[in-house]
N, C-alpha and C positions, 0 to 999 in steps of 0.2 A: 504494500500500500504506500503509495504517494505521503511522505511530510510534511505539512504544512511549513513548518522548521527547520533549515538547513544552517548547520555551525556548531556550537556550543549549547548544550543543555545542562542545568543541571539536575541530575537526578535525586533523591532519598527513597532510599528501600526502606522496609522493613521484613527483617527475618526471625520466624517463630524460633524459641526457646529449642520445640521440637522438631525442628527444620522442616515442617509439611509449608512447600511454598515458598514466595516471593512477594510482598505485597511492595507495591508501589504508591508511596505518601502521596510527592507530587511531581512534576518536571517543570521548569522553570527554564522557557528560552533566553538563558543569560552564561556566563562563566562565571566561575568562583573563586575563591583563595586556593583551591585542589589543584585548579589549571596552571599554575607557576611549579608548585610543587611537584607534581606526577613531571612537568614537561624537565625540569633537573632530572627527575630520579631516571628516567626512558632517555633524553636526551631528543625527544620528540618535541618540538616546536608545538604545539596544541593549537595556540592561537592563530597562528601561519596557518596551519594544516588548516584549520575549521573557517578562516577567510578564503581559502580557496574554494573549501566545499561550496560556500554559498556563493559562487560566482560559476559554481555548473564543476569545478573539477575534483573527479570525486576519489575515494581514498584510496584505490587501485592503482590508479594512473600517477596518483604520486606518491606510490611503493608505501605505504601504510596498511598494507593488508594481512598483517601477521601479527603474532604477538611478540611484543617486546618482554624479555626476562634478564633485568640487570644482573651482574653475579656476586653484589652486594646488597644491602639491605638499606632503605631509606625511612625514616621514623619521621613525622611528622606531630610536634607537641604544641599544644595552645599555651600561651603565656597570657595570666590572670592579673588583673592588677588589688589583689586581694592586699598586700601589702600597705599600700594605699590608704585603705581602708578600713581604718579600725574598727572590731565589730561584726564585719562580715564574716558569715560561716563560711569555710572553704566547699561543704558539701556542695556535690556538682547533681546540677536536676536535670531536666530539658532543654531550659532557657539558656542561652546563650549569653555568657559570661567572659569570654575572653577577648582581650584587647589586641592580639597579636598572635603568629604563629614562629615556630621557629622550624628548622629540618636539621636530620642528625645523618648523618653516612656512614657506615661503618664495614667490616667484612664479615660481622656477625651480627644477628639483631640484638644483643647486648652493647656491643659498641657503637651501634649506632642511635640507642634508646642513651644510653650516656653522655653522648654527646649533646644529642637532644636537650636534657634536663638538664645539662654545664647553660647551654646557650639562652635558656630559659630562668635560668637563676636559681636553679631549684636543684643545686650540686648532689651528689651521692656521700651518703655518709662515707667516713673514712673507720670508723672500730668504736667498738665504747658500749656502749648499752643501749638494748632494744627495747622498745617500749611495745607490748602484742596488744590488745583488743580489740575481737571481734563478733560477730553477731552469731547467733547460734548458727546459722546457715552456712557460714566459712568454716565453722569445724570439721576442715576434709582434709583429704591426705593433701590437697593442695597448700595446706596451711601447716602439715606436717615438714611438708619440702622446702617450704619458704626458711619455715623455723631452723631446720636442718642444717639448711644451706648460711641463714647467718649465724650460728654457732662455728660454722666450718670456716665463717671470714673470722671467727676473733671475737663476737657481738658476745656478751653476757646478757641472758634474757629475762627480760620480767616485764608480768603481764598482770591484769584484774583477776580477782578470785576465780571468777569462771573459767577463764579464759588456761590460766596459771592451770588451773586443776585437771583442765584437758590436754595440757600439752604432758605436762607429768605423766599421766596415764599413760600419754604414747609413747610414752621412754624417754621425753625432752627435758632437761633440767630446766626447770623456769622459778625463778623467784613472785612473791607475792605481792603487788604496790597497789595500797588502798585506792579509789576512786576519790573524787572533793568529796561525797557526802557522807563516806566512810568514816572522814576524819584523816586530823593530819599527824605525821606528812604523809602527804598523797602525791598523784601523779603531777599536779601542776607546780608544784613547790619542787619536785626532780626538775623537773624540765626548765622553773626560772632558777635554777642555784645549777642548771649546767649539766647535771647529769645521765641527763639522755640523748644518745645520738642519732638515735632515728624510732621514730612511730608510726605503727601500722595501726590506725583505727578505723575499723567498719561499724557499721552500724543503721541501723533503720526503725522508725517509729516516730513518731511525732515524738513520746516522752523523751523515749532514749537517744535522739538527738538532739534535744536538747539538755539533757544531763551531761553528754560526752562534750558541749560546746567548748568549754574550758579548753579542754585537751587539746580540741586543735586551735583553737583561739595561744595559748600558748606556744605552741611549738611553730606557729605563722609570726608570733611578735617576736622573741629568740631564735630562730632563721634556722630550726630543727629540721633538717631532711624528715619528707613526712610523705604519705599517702593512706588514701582514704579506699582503696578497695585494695581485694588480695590478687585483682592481676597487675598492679599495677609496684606491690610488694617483689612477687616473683620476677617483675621484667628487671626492678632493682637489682634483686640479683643476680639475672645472667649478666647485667652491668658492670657487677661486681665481680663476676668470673672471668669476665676478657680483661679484668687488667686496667688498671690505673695509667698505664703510659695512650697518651693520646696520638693517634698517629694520622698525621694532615694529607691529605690527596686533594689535589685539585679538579676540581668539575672539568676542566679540558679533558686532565688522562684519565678520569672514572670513563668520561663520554669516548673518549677513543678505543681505550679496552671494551667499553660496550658496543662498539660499530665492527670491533676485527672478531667479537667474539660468533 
């Protein structure tokens, strides 16, 4: 069927939990903050290509008919101006929050998610103590491996009662750190007297996020490496596993090894 729209569109899917399907939100005849992005990481001109479409030449004839597979990894992270703004929950909804994007290169997607969060401000801890809490839903082996893996950088861990008593079970050494209403010292009196080097908080519920507010309200004012879901813990640390030395490629020879490859 005939287009009405020749160029740039942009799309939003949505894809069920339990992958039956494809739904399509909306399409918007426009380009996006994607089109710069995606056009580094392929080395494909987007916007070139999609002005020609709409002048009748179409993706064939200007050798665009296959898939592009860089043989590096490109990460793409939103930079928040939650800093800014004191007060602000950092929890992320639907609505669109970010004032900028940044992109990260790497030869592994840990290296390239690392560089990501250096460019975005939002550095990778370096050792020291990890602060766990999460929602009863993240108690999976996913949360086992996270834990694992920062014991295995060096991290001594301690977590909220809950939290603490399920990683113990799993075999994880975890220490106990009260919550604010437990009483102190608690978790936001670690975090302003310096003792915490990175925290993992999930959570959901009207109440309990707002009881957890503190925590991250804290570790956003003392500039504690921090995230709020557990894929975003685990990508930390493949970050953590390629390596602290940064190593610089320039977009010319990424795009050149990607044209001989």
């Amino acid at each position: 069927r005939e287009l009405g729209v020749r160029g740039l569109m942009n799309v939003q899917f949505a894809v069920p939990r339990d992958g039956r399907g494809i739904f399509i939100l909306e399409v918007n005849p426009r380009a996006s903050r994607t089109v710069p992005f995606v056009s580094k990481a392929t080395a494909v001109p987007l916007a070139k290509v999609a002005a020609r479409c709409m002048v009748g030449i179409g993706l064939a004839e200007q050798g665009h008919d296959h898939e592009v597979l860089p043989p590096y990894y490109s990460v793409k992270e939103a930079v928040f101006p939650f800093a800014k703004f004191p007060g602000v929950d950092i929890i992320l909804g639907p609505e669109m929050k970010s004032t900028g994007e940044v992109m990260g290169i790497g030869r592994s997607f840990g290296e390239a998610y690392g560089k990501a969060q250096l460019a975005s401000s939002n550095p990778l801890p370096t050792g020291g103590r990890a602060f766990i809490s999460v929602r009863q839903a993240d108690k999976t082996a996913l949360l086992v491996q996270v834990a694992t893996d920062l014991r295995q950088f060096g991290f001594e861990l301690v977590a909220t009662r809950g939290t603490a008593e399920w990683l113990n079970a799993s075999g994880i050494p975890c220490g106990v750190v009260n919550k604010v209403k437990e009483g102190r010292p608690h978790i936001v009196d670690m975090i302003t007297n310096g003792e915490i080097a990175f925290v993992l908080n999930t959570t959901e519920g009207k109440l309990a996020i707002a009881d957890s507010f503190a925590i991250r309200a804290a570790a956003l004012r003392f500039k504690v490496p921090h995230t709020t879901t557990l894929a975003g813990a685990r990508a930390t640390c493949l970050a953590l596993q390629s390596g602290r030395e940064i190593r610089v490629e320039s977009l010319h020879q990424l795009h050149t090894e990607l044209r001989q490859s």
